[in-house]
C-alpha positions, 0 to 999 in steps of 0.5 A: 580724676588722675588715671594711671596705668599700674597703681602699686600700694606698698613698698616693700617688695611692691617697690620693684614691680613699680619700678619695673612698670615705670622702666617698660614705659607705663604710668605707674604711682608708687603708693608707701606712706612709710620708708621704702624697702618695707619690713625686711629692710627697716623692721625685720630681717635687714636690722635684725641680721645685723644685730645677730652678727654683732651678737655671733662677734660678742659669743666669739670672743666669749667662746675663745677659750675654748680653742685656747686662745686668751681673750677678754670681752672689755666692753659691747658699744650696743648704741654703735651698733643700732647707730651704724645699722640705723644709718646704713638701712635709713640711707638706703631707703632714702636713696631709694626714694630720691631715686623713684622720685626722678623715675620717669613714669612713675609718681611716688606717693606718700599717703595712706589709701584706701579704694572707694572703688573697683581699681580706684583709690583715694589719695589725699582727698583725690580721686585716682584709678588705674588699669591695673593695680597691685596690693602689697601692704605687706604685715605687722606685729599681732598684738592680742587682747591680753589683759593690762596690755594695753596699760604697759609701753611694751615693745614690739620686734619692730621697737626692739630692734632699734633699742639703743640701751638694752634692757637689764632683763626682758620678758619676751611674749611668744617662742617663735623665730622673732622671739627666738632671735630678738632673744638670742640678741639681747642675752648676748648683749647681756640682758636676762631674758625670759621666754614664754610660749604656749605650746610645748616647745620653742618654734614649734613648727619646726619638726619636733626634734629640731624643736626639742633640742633647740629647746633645751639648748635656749634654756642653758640661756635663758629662763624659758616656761613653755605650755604657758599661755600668758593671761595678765600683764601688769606694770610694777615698781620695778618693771612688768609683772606677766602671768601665765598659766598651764592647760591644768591651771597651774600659774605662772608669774615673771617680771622684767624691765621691758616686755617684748610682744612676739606672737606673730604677724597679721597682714595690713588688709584691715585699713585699705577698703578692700569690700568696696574693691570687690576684693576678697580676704580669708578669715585671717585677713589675707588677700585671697590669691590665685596661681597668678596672684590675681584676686577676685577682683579683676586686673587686681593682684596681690603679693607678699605677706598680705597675700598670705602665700608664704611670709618670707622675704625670699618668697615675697621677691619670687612673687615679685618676679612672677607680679612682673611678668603677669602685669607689666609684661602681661603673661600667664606665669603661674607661681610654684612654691613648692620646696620654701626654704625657711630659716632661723638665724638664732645660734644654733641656726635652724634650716628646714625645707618641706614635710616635717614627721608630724606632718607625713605622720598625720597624713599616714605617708609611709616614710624613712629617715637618715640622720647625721651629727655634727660632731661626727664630721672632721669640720664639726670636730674642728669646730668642736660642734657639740650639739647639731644635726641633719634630718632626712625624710624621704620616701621609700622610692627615694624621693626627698619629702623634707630635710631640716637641720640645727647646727653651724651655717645650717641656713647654708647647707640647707640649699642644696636640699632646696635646689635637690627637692624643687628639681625632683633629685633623688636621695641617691642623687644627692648622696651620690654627689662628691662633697668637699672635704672637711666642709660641713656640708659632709654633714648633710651628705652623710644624713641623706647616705643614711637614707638611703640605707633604710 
């Protein structure tokens, strides 16, 4: 039987706790199956950023006129642009197991596993254990039971991603942010795209005004059918047939070349024998965590998506540094997740931090809001940014209870509303403070000067 002080099982963000283990001297094994760098650099915000930016340079060029400059789009080399994305992010991940591999302190191993035991795992028909072990297998794609399914060759966002041709039309399963940007995408590129989501709306956990005008806006571009739940998908002559139906039975059929499943993300708990671990999952599959990221098993800790916390890149690196601190360094750091950033890199980019209306409304939480357009700002006339705003909602004492934006660079200007909410700034304090001018970030200073005023 191998001992080993740390046993790390996935490498996504998993990579740097293994790393850190290895560097402070202890035996570690670094457990990744697939590529290192998990899904954010190989299947999902890394590949699909740099689709996006290829897709803002196509409606760039599209879009000259508008300033009255005379340009003509000859051509989208879509191949080149998977190539080179597939070329860079494959590089990296192999540089990083080259580098592991000659890491002192640390075995990389790239097998499945499973535990057999509390600590202990089977790796390649051994035995190993550990002192300390750390969970983070990350997630995948949900792929519900939806009739004829099973029958078709449908892509996921992880399939999508890496298509070298896109398709000349494609219905996308799902309204949420992996539709909305795979979409996006591919209606750049030049494929007709058809969205289908059951709930009222597009990205419906966004606050209901980001989402209602986002949705109107999807649908100058695409053939969008929301309220529809998809029922049957079928394989025809000249692609995919999808039916739908409404709450009060009314149907819906839509074909495409390619299907894309977008209806979110299960964690990848279901293949590690977590039972005979001692280790305990919520009804959904993820890791049950404490502040500390511990689980009900001792000396076991869990972070990232499997963890269920919050099923962000950004809050999977903060866990990171907090499974750092507690296993390797051996403190008692607690995680806070309060004010989580969360963005949607489609166009017109969505941004939103803490409570949205609904939310305030259902707990009965009084409540005030200042708003602000674009188009009422000298960079938003610059730009000539005809759809866009910036919401407030803040309590009647002027703390800051959520703030959410669709518009230009609102993934940017949503950081100061961060930085203001997780160190307990008042709107007035936000408000009060000297933004340049003509940036877009006046946008956001207005909407929180309107809040102030109710």
């Amino acid at each position: 039987m191998a001992n080993f002080d740390v046993i790390v099982v996935g490498g996504g963000t998993g990579n740097n706790v293994a790393a850190a283990a290895a560097d402070a001297g202890l035996d570690t094994a670094l457990v990744e199956p697939g590529p290192l760098g998990g899904t954010c650099l190989n299947r999902g915000c890394n590949p699909s950023k740099m689709l996006i930016q290829a897709a803002n340079a196509v409606n760039h060029v599209r879009g000259a006129e508008r300033f009255h400059v005379d340009a003509t789009l000859n051509g989208i080399d879509h191949a080149a642009v998977v190539d080179e994305m597939d070329d860079l992010l494959g590089g990296i991940a192999e540089d990083m197991k080259d580098r592991y591999r000659e890491t002192d302190n640390l075995t990389l191993v790239t097998e499945y596993t499973e535990f057999v035991d509390e600590r202990t795992l089977e790796l390649g028909g051994e035995t190993v254990t550990a002192e300390k072990v750390v969970v983070a297998t990350g997630s995948r794609p949900i792929v519900p039971p939806i009739d004829g399914l099973d029958t078709i060759d449908y892509l996921t966002s992880q399939d999508a991603l890496y298509l070298r041709e896109p398709p000349e039309s494609l219905v996308i399963l799902g309204g949420g942010y992996i539709a909305v940007e795979l979409g996006y995408v591919f209606q750049s590129m030049g494929t007709a795209v058809t969205i289908v989501e059951m709930m009222d709306s597009l990205v419906p956990r966004e606050d209901d005004e980001i989402a209602a005008t986002f949705t109107e806006l999807a649908a100058e571009r695409h053939d969008v059918y929301t309220g529809h739940r998809v029922t049957a998908v079928e394989e025809r002559s000249a692609g995919h047939a999808v039916h739908a139906e409404t709450a009060d039975g009314r149907e819906l059929t839509v074909e495409g070349n390619e299907v894309l499943v977008a209806l979110g993300r299960r964690p990848n708990s279901d293949e590690l024998g977590l039972e005979a671990a001692g280790i305990d999952v919520d009804d959904r599959g993820f890791i049950e965590t404490n502040e500390y990221l511990e689980t009900s098993a001792e000396n076991v800790w869990a972070q990232g998506d499997v963890a269920g916390n919050a099923l962000f890149k950004h809050s999977g690196d903060y866990e990171t540094r907090h499974t750092v601190a507690n296993v390797v360094h051996e403190e008692r750091r607690a995680i806070d997740l309060s004010a989580m950033p969360h963005v949607i890199f489609t166009d017109p980019q969505i941004a939103g931090v803490g409570a949205t209306e609904t939310e305030l409304q259902d707990d009965d939480r009084e409540y005030v809001v200042g708003q602000a357009d674009y188009s009422d700002s000298a960079m938003g006339r610059a730009k000539k940014l005809e759809h866009g705003f910036v919401k407030v909602l803040a309590d009647p004492d002027g703390g800051i209870l959520g703030v959410h934006a669709i518009g230009d660079e609102a993934s940017t200007l949503l950081h100061e509303a961060v930085l203001a909410m997780r160190h307990d700034l008042s709107v007035d304090g936000v408000a009060g403070t000297i933004h340049a001018h003509p940036t877009l970030s006046k946008v956001l200073e207005a909407a929180f000067r309107e809040a102030t005023r109710q």
